[in-house]
C-alpha positions in Angstrom: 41.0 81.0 125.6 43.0 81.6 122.8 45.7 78.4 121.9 47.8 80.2 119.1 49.6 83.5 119.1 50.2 84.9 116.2 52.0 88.3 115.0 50.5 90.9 112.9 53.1 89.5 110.4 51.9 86.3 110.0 48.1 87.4 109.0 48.0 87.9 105.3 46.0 89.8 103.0 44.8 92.6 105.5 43.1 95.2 103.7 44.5 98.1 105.6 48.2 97.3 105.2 49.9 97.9 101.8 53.4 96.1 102.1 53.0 92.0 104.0 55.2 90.0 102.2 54.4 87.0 100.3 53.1 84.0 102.1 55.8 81.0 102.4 55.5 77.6 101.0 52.8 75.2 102.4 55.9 72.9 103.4 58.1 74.7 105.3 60.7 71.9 106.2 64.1 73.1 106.2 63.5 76.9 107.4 65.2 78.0 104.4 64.2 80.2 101.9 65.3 82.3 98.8 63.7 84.8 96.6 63.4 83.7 93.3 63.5 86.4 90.9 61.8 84.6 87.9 59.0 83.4 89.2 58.8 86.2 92.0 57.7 83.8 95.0 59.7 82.3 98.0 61.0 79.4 97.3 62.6 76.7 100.0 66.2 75.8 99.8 69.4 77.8 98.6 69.6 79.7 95.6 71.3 78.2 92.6 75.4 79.3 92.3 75.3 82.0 90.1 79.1 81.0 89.0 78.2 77.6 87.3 82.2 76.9 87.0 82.9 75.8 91.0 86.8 75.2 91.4 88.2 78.1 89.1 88.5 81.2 90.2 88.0 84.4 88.0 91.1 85.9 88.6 94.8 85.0 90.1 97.1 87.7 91.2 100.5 86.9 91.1 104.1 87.9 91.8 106.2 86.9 89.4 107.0 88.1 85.6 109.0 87.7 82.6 112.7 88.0 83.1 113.6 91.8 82.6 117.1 93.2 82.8 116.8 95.8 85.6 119.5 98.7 84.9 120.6 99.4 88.2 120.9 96.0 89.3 122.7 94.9 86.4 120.9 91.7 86.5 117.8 89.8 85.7 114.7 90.0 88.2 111.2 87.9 88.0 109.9 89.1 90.8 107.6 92.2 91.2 108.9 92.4 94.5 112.2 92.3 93.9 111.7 94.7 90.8 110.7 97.4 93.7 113.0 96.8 96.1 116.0 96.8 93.5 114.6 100.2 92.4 114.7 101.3 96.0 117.9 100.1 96.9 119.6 101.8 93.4 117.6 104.8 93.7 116.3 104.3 90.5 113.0 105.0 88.6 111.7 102.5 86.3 109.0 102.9 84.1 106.3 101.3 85.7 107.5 101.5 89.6 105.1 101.7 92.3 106.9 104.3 94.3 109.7 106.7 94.0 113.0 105.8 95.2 113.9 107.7 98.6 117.3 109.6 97.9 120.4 108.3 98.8 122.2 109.8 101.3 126.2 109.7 101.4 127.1 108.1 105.2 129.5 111.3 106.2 125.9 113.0 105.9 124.3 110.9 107.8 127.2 110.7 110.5 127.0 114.1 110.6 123.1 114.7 111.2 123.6 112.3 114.2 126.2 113.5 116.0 124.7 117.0 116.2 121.8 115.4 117.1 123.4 113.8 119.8 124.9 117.2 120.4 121.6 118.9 121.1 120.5 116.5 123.4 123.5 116.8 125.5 123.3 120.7 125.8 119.5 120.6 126.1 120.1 117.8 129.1 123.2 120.0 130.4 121.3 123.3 130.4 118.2 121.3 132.3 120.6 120.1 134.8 122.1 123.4 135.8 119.0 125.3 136.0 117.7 122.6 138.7 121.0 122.7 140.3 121.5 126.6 140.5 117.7 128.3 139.6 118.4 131.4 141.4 122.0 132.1 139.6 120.6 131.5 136.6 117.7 133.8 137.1 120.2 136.5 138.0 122.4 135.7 134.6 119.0 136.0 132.7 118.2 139.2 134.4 121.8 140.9 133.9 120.8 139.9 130.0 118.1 141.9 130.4 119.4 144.5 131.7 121.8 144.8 128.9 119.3 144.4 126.0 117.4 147.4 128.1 120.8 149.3 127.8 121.2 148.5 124.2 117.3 149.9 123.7 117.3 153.4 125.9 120.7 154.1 123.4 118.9 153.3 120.6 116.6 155.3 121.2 113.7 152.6 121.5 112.2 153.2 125.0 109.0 154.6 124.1 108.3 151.1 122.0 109.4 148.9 124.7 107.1 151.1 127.3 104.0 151.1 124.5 104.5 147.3 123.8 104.3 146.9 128.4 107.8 145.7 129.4 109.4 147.6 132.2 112.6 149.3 132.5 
């Protein structure tokens, strides 16, 4: 009876196979292990910090800047930040902005562009309202429309389009 089981893995140095990886170290106490590139063997442990400076880091992005007079402000700004949101506010481009300003708008334009919004949407809800109250009165106004625009046709002389094209009249 066999007391160990071992993986294919774990047998080294058979003939037939091309690739098994190196054997670890005799003492395999912590379960940790690192490729060292020097000496090209496993070795136990961590690898060495690469960054022998700990505590400093290579690079710190910040906000602020020197005090620049921004000219649509009319004041001084230190803050990146605030340097972008003054240009948006303004409407100005600065050399050096992120993104373009979005254009002002006057508020009478603005008004305006909502109320006729608001406009639509009460003829759009009024016309909806009627056809569910009254559909077969409005099917007969749309049909006297019709009738019309077939008038308006035969005198101009289109009939044979409109009978080619497969509306009825």
């Amino acid at each position: 009876m066999v007391d160990k089981i071992q993986s294919k893995v774990f047998n080294y140095g058979n003939e037939k196979e091309a690739s098994w990886l190196p054997p670890f170290p005799d003492k395999n106490n912590s379960g940790c292990f690192y490729w060292d590139k020097e000496t090209q063997t496993f070795r136990e442990g961590r690898p060495p910090n690469p960054n022998p400076q700990l505590g400093v880091a290579p690079m710190v992005i910040t906000d602020s800047m020197q005090p620049t007079y921004h000219e649509g402000a009319g004041r001084l700004v230190e803050s990146r930040q605030e340097w972008d949101r003054l240009d948006k506010e303004t409407g100005c481009l600065t050399f050096g902005s992120i993104k373009e300003p979005r254009k002002l708008m006057d508020q009478a334009v603005k008004e305006t562009k909502k109320e006729l919004k608001q406009d639509r949407r009460k003829a759009s809800v009024e016309a909806l309202r009627m056809v569910r109250s009254n559909p077969r009165e409005i099917r007969q106004k749309l049909n006297k429309q019709a009738e019309k625009q077939a008038e308006v046709a035969k005198k101009s002389g289109l009939t044979k389009l409109i009978k080619d094209s497969g509306v009825n009249i």
